[in-house]
C-alpha positions as CSV (number, residue, x, y, z in Angstrom):
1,X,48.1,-25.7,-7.9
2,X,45.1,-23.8,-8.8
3,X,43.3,-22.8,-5.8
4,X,39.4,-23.5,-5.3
5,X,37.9,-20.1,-6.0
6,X,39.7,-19.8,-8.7
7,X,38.7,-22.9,-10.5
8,X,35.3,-22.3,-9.4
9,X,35.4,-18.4,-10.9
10,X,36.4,-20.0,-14.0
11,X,33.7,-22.5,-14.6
12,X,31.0,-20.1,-13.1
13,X,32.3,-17.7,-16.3
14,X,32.1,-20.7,-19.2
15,X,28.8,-22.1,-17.9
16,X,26.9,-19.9,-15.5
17,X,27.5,-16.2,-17.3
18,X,25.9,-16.8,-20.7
19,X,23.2,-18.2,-18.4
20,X,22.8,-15.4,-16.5
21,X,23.2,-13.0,-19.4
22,X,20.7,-15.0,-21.4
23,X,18.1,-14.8,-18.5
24,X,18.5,-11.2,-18.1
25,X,18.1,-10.3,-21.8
26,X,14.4,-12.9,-21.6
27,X,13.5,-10.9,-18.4
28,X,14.0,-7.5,-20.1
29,X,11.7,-8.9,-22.5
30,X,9.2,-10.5,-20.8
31,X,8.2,-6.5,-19.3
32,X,7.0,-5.2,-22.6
33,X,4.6,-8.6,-22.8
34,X,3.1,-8.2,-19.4
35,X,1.1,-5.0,-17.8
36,X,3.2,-2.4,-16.1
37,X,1.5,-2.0,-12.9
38,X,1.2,-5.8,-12.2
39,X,2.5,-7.6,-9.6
40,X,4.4,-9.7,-12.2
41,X,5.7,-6.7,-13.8
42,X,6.6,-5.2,-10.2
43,X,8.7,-8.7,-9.2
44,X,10.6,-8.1,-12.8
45,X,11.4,-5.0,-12.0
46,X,12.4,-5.7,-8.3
47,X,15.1,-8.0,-9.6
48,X,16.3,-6.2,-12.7
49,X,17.0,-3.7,-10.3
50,X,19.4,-5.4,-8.1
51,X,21.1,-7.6,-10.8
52,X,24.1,-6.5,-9.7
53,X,23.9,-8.1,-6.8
54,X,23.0,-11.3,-8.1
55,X,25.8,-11.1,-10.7
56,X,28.3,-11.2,-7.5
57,X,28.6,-14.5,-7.6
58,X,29.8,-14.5,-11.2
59,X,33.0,-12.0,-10.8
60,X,34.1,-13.8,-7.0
61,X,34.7,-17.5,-7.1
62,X,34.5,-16.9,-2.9
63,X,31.2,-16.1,-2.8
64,X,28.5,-18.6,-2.8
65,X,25.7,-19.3,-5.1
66,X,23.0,-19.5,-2.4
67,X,23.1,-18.5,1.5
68,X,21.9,-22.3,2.9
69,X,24.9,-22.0,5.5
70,X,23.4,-18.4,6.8
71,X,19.6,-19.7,6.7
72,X,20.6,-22.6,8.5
73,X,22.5,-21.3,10.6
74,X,19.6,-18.9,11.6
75,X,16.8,-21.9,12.0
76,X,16.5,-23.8,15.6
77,X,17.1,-27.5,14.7
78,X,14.4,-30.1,15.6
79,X,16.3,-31.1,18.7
80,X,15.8,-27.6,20.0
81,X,12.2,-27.2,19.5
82,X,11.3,-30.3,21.2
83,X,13.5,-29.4,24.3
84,X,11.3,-25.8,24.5
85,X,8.0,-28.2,23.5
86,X,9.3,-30.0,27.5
87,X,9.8,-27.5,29.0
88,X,6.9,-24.7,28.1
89,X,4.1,-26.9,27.2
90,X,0.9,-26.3,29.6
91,X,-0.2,-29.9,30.6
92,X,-3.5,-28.7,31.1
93,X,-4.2,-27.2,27.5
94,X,-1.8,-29.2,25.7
95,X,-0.4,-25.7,24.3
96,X,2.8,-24.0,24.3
97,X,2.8,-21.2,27.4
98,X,5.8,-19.8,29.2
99,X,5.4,-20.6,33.1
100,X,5.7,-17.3,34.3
């Protein structure tokens, strides 16, 4: 049996790469059309520069695409902020305010 990561390096090489590799080759071009010191041309440049880093995914069928597990895993859920909108919300003003 073929494991997962395996199965998903191979179908991240047939359909993502020439993708990628296509994208990369429009950005390249896309920064003779636009003016050098823009903020456009700045973004471009920005991630050109750390292609390899986006490319990871394309050479490790273990790593993910995105990092929705790590952002959400950062983020308070909605439970959480009403139990701190209970606890620290100043009856008077209607406003958040720690009691001490």
């Amino acid at each position: 049996m073929i494991a997962a990561a395996e199965v998903r390096l191979a179908v991240r090489q047939t359909q993502s790469k020439p993708k990628v590799d296509a994208f990369r080759h429009w950005a390249k071009a896309q920064l003779t059309c636009i003016p050098g010191k823009s903020n456009l041309a700045t973004a471009f440049r920005y991630g050109l520069s750390r292609w390899s880093s986006l490319c990871l995914f394309l050479e490790d069928g273990r790593v993910a695409i995105d990092n929705n597990a790590a952002e959400r895993a950062l983020r308070p859920n909605r439970h959480d902020r009403f139990i701190l909108h209970l606890l620290f919300k100043c009856p008077e003003t209607e406003t958040f305010g720690f009691p001490f």
